[in-house]
C-alpha positions as CSV (number, residue, x, y, z in Angstrom):
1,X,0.0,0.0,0.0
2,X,1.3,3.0,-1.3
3,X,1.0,6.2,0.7
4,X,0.6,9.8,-0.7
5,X,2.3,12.9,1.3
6,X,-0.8,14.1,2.7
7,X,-1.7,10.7,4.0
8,X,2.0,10.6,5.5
9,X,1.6,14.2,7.2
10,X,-1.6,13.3,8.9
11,X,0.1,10.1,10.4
12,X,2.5,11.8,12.0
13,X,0.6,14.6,13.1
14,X,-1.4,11.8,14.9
15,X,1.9,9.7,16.4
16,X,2.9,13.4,17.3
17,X,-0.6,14.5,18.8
18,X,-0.4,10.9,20.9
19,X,3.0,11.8,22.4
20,X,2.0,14.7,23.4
21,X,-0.9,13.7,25.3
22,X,0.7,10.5,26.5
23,X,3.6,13.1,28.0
24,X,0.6,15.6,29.1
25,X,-0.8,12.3,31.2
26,X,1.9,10.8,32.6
27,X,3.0,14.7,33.8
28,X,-0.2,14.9,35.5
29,X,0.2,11.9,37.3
30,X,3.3,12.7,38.4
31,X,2.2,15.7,39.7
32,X,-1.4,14.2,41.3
33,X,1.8,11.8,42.7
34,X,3.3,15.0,44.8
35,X,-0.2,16.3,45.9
36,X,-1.7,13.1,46.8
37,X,-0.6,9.6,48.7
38,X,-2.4,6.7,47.9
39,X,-1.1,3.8,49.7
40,X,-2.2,-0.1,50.1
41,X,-0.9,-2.9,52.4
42,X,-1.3,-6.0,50.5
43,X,1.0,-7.8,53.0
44,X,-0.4,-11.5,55.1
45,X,-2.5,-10.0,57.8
46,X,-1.9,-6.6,57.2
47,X,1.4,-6.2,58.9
48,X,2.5,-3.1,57.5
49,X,-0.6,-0.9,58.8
50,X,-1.6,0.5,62.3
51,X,-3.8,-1.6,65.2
52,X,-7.0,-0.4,65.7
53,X,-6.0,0.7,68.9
54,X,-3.1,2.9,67.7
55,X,-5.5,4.6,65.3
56,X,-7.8,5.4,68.1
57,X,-5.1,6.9,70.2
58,X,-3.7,9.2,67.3
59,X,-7.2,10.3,66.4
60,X,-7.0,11.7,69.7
61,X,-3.9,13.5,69.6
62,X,-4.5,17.3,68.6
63,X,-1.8,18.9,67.8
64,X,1.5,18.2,66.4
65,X,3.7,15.0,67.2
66,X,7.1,15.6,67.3
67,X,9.8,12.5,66.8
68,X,13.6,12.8,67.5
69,X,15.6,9.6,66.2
70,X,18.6,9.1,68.2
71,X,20.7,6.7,65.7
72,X,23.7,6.8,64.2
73,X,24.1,6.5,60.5
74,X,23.8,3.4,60.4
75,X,21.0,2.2,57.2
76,X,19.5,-0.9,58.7
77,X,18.4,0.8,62.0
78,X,17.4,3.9,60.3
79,X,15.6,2.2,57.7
80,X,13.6,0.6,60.5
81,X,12.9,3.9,62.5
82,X,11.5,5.4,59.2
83,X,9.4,2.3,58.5
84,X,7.6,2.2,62.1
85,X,6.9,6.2,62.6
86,X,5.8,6.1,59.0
87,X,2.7,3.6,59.9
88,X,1.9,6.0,62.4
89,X,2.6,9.4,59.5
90,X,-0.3,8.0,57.4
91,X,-2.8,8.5,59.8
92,X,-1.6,11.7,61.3
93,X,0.6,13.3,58.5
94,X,1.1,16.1,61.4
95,X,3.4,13.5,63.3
96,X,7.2,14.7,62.2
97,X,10.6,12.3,62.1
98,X,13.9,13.8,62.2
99,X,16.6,12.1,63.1
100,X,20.2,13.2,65.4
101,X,23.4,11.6,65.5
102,X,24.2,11.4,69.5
103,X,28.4,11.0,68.4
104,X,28.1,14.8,67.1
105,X,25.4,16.0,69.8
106,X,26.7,14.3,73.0
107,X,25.7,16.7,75.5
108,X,21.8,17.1,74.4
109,X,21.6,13.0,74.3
110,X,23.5,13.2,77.9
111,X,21.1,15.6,79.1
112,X,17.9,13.6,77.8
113,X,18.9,10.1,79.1
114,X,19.8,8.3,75.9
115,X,22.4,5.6,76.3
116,X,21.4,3.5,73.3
117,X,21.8,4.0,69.8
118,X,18.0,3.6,68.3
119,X,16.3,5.7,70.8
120,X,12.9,7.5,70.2
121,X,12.4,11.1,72.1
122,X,8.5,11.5,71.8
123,X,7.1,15.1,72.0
124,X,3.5,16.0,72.2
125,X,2.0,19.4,73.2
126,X,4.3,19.9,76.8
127,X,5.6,17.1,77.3
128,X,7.9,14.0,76.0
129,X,8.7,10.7,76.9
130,X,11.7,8.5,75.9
131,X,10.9,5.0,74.1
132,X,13.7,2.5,73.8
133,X,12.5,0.0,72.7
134,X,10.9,-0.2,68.8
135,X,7.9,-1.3,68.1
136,X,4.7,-0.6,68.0
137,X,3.3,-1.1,71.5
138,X,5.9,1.3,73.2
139,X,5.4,4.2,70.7
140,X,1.7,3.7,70.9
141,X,1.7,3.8,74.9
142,X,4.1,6.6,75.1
143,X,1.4,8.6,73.0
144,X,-1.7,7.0,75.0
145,X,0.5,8.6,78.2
146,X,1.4,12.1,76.6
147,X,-2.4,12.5,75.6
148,X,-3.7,12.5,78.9
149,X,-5.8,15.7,79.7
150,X,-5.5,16.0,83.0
151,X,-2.7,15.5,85.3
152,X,-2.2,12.6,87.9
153,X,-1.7,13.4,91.0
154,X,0.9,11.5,93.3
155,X,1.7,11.8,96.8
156,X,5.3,11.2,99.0
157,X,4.6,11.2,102.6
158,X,6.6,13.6,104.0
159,X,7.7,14.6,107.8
160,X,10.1,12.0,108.7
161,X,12.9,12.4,106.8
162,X,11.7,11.0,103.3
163,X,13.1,11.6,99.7
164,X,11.6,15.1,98.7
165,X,9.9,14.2,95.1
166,X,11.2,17.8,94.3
167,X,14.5,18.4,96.4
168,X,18.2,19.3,94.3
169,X,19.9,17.2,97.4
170,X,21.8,13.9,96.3
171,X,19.8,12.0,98.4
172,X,16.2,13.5,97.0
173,X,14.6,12.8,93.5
174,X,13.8,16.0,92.0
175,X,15.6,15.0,88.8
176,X,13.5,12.1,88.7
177,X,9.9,14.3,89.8
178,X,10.8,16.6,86.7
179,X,10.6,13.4,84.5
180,X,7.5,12.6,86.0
181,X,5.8,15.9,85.3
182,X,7.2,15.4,81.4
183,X,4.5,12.5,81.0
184,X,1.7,13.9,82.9
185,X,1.9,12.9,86.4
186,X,2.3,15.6,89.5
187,X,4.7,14.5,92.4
188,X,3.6,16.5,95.7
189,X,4.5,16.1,99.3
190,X,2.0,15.1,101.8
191,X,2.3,14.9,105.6
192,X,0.1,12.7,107.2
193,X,0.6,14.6,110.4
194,X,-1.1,18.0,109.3
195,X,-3.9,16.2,107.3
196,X,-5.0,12.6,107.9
197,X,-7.6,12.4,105.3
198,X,-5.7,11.3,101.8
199,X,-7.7,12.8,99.0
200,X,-9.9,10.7,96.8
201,X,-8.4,12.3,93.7
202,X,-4.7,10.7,94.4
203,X,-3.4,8.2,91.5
204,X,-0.6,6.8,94.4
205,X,0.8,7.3,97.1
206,X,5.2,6.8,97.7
207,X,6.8,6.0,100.6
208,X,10.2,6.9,100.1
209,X,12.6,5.6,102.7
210,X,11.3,7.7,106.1
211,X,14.9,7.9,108.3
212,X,11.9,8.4,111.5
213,X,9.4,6.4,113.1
214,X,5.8,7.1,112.1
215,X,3.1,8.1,114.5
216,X,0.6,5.5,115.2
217,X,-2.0,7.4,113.5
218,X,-0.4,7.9,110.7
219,X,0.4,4.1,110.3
220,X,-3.4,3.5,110.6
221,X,-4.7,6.5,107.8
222,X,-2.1,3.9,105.8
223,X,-3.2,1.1,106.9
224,X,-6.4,2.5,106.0
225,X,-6.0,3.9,102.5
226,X,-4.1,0.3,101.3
227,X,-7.6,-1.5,102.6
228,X,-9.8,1.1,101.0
229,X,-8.2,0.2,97.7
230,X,-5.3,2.9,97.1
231,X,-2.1,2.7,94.8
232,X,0.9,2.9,96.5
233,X,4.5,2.5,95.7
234,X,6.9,1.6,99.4
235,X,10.7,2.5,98.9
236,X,12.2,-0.1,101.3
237,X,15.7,0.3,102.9
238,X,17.8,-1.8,104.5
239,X,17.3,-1.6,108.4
240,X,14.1,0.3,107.7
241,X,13.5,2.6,110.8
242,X,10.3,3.8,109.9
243,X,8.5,1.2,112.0
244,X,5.5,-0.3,109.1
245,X,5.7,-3.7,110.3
246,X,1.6,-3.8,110.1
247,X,1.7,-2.6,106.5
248,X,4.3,-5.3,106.0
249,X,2.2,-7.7,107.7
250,X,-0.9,-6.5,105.6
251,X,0.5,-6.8,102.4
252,X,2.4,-10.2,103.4
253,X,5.9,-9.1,102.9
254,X,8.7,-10.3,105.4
255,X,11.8,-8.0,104.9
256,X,15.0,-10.0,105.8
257,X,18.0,-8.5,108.0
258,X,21.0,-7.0,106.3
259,X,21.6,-5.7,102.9
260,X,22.0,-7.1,100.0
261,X,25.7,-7.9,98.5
262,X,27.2,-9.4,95.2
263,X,30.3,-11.4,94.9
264,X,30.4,-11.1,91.2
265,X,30.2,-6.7,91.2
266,X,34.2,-6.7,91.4
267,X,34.3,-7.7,88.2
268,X,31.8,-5.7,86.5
269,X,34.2,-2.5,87.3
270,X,32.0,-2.1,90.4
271,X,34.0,-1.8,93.8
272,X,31.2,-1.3,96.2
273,X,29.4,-5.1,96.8
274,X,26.4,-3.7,97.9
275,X,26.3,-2.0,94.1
276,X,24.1,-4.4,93.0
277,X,23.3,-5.2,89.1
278,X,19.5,-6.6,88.5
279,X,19.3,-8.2,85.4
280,X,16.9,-11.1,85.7
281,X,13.4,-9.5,85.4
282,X,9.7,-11.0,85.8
283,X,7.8,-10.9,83.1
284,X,5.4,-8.2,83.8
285,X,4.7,-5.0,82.1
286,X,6.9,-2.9,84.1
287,X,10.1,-4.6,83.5
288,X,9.2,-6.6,80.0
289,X,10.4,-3.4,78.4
290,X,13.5,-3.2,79.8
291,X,17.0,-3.7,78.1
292,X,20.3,-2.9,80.7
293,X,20.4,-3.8,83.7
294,X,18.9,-1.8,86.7
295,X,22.2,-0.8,89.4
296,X,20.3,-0.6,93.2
297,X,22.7,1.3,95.6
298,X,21.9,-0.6,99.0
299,X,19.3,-3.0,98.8
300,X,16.9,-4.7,101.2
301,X,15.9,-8.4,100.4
302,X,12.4,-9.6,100.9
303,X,10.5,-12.7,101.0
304,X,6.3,-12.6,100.1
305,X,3.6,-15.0,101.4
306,X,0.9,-13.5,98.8
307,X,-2.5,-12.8,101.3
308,X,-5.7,-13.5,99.9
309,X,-7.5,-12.1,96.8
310,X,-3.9,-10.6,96.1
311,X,-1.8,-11.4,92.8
312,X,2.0,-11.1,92.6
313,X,5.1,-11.2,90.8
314,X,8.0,-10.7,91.2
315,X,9.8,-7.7,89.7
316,X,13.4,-7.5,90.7
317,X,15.9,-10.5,91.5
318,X,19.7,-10.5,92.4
319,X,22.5,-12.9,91.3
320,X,22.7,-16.6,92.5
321,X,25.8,-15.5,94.3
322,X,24.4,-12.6,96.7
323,X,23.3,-12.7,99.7
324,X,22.1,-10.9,102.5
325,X,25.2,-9.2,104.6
326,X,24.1,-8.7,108.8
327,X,27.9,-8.6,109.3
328,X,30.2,-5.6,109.0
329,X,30.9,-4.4,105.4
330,X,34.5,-3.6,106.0
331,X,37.0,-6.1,104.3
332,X,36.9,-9.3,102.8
333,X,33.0,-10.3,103.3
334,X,31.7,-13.6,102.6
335,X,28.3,-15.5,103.3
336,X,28.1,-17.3,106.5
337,X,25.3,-20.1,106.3
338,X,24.9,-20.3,109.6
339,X,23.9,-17.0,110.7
340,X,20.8,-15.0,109.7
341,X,21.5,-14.6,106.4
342,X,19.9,-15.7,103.2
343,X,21.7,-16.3,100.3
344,X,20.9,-15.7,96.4
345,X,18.9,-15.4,94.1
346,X,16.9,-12.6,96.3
347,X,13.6,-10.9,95.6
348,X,14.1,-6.8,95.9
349,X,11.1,-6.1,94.1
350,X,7.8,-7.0,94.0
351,X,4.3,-6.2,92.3
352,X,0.7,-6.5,94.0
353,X,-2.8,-6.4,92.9
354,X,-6.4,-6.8,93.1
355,X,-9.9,-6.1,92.1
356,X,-10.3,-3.0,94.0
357,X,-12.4,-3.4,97.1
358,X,-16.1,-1.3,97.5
359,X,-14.8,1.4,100.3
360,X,-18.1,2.8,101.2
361,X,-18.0,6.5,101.6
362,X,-14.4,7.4,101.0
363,X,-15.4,8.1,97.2
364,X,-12.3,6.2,96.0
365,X,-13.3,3.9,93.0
366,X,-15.0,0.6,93.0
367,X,-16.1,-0.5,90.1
368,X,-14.0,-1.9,86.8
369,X,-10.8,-1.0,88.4
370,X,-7.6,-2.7,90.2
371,X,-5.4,-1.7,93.0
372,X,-1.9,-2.0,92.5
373,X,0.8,-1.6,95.1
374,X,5.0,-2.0,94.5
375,X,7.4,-2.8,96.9
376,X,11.2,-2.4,95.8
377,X,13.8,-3.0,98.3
378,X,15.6,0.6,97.5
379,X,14.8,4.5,96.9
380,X,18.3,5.5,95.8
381,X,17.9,4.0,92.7
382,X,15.9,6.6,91.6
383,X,18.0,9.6,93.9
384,X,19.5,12.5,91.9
385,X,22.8,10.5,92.3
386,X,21.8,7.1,91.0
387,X,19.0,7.9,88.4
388,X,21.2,8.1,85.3
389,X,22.8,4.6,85.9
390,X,21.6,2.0,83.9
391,X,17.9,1.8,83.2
392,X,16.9,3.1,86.6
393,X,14.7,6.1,85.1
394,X,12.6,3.5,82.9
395,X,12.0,1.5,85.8
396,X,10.9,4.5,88.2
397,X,8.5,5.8,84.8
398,X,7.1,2.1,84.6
399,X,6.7,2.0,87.9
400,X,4.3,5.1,88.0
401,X,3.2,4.2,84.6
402,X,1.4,1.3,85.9
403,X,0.2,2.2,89.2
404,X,-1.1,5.5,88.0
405,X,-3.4,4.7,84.7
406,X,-6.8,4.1,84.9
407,X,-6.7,1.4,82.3
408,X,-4.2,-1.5,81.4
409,X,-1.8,-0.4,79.0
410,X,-2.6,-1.1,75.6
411,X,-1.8,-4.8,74.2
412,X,-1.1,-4.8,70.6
413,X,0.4,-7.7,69.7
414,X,2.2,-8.5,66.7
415,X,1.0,-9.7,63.2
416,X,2.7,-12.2,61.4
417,X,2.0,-14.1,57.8
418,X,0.4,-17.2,58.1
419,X,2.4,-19.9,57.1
420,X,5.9,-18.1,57.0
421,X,7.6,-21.5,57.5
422,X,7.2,-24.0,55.1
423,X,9.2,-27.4,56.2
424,X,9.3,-30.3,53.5
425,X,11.1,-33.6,53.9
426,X,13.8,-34.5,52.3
427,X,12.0,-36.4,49.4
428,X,10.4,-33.8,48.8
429,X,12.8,-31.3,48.3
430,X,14.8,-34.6,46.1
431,X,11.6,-34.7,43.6
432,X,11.4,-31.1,43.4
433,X,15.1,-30.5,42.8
434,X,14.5,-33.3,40.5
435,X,11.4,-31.4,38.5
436,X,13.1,-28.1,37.7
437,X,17.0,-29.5,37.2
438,X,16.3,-31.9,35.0
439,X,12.4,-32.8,34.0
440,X,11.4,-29.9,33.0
441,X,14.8,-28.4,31.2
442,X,14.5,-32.1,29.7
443,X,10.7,-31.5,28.2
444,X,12.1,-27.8,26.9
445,X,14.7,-29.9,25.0
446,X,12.6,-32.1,23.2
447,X,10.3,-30.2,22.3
448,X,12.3,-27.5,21.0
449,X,14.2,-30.1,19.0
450,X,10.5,-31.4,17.8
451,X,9.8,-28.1,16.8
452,X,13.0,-27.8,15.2
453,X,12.6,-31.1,13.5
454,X,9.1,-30.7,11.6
455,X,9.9,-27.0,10.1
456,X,13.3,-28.8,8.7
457,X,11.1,-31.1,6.9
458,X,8.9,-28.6,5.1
């Protein structure tokens, strides 16, 4: 077919007028592409995409979220940051990522608390929390925490000589009270003396080592307040003067004489024996985030027959080879079976609860909640001395996490594929090796040659 020049001119005006528009679309996609996300998880049980729970929580949130990524430049760990906060960036596109190299900023991560590489710094409205462990759980209950509306309001029993929640002396915890108040919970002093009536409206209440003897009243408004069905966190020490022996007696707790040493600190760097490392946790949700060990300064040792309608578990345990020192501390120390003490692996830290009991007229709740108490054998671990050793602050903020929420901390567990392993035998994996090494390169063969063979013949 023979064609004219006007015929030729009109074809190419048309292959010319289709190039045009085929550029003019695939330009407007690319632009619809900048202005607007369309995104799909076609992954086994949607793994890629938020719970139903975390998109609650961030429908909830506001204002801005703002993420800090303390990582090195490291691809792998960075690719995973970027991959988690992203789920959480489709939903609220207001949530922000940046990430900080703690190597060239050492003094801002020193002054935050970050000792791993990988750590998030959450920041919503006034206040922040650290997370430092990945996933989606943590991030999500850091921003259930940061969204609360109102503050929670704690109590330290004050008068005889307690750790002051807001004190700059070594042996207070203000350091650790301004943590506190950066995830919503207010740490106030309280003297039973001057008022005996605990207000209804307290999350917890913290005794913090008294160096006194309490007044028999004010060992029955505690006596009291734990029976009524209030929170409350007891700093033990060793050789506790403080004279609670009813509240022990309530809650079932027997604290054993001495304090607690480790053989094995010396050669952890660690001169002082009665330093001692926790690194065996219970699993509970105040220490199943943990990392790094905990370092208690002077610890009590405990022993718990659990009283009735009361759960426990045990938090905090010491080394096999410690044990409880009621000798001198000078010198070469070493256990003596034959005296009072109690050798290793010691409980230091315990957690209680219950269905919280009907209290009549003291307004405190009874219905669809749970009183929770903690016992740990030391209060210097959270002092302005001791709080930046190890993971001492992410205990203290578990701690008060989980005494002071009105709700159990969100359980989002993890979604796999179905089927991700897929275990043959081995004549299985002979017949298939079989199939595509030979079989089926044989049948391409032959009939290629077939093929071959009958247009030869034509």
């Amino acid at each position: 077919m023979r064609l004219d020049l006007s015929t030729r001119r009109r074809l190419w005006l048309q292959h010319a007028l289709f190039l045009l528009l085929f550029s003019l679309a695939i330009g407007l996609l690319a632009w619809l592409s900048t202005r607007y996300v369309i995104q799909a998880d076609w992954s086994a049980g949607n793994r890629n995409t938020l719970s139903e729970s975390s998109q609650k929580i961030l429908a909830r949130l506001e204002g801005p979220v703002h993420v800090t990524a303390y990582a090195r430049d490291v691809p792998a760990l960075r690719d995973g940051v970027r991959r988690l906060v992203g789920r959480y960036q489709r939903y609220k596109p207001d949530l922000t990522l940046i990430f900080v190299n703690p190597d060239l900023l050492p003094e801002q991560a020193r002054k935050l608390g970050i000792t791993q590489d990988g750590e998030l710094y959450v920041e919503y409205g006034q206040r922040s929390e650290k997370i430092v462990q990945l996933g989606e759980q943590p991030l999500t209950q850091a921003l259930q925490r940061l969204s609360r509306r109102e503050q929670r309001l704690v109590l330290f029993v004050d008068g005889h000589g307690e750790r002051k929640p807001l004190g700059i002396a070594d042996y207070d915890l203000g350091t650790f009270g301004q943590e506190l108040a950066k995830i919503g919970i207010q740490a106030q002093s309280f003297n039973l003396a001057k008022d005996p009536h605990i207000p209804a409206v307290v999350a917890a209440l913290v005794i913090a080592g008294p160096q006194l003897p309490l007044a028999p009243g004010e060992i029955k408004t505690l006596l009291e307040y734990v029976q009524q069905g209030g929170n409350l966190l007891w700093l033990l020490e060793p050789n506790d003067p403080a004279g609670l022996q009813a509240l022990a007696a309530l809650l079932g707790i027997t604290v054993w004489p001495g304090i607690v040493v480790d053989a094995d600190t010396s050669r952890l760097g660690i001169q002082n024996p009665t330093f001692i490392p926790i690194v065996d946790y219970g699993p509970h949700p105040i220490t199943a985030p943990l990392r790094a060990p905990v370092l208690l300064p002077g610890a009590a040792a405990m022993a718990l027959q659990l009283p009735a309608g009361w759960r426990a578990m045990v938090l905090l345990q010491s080394q096999p080879r410690s044990w409880t020192e009621t000798g001198s501390l000078e010198g070469s120390i070493q256990f003596d079976p034959d005296s009072a003490e109690h050798s290793g692996p010691l409980t230091v830290g315990v957690a209680l609860s219950r269905p919280r009991p009907a209290t009549g007229s003291e307004g405190r709740p009874t219905v669809g909640d749970e009183q929770r108490l903690v016992v740990i054998g030391d209060g210097d671990f959270l002092s302005n001395t001791y709080l930046g050793n190890g993971v001492n602050l992410e205990l203290g903020l578990n701690i008060f996490n989980w005494l002071t929420l009105d709700d159990a901390l969100l359980a989002i567990h993890p979604r796999a594929a179905p089927d991700a392993n897929l275990n043959l035998s081995d004549l299985t994996l002979a017949l298939i090796a079989a199939f595509f090494l030979l079989i089926l390169p044989g049948v391409f063969l032959v009939s290629g040659w077939l093929i071959w063979f009958r247009r030869r013949r034509r």
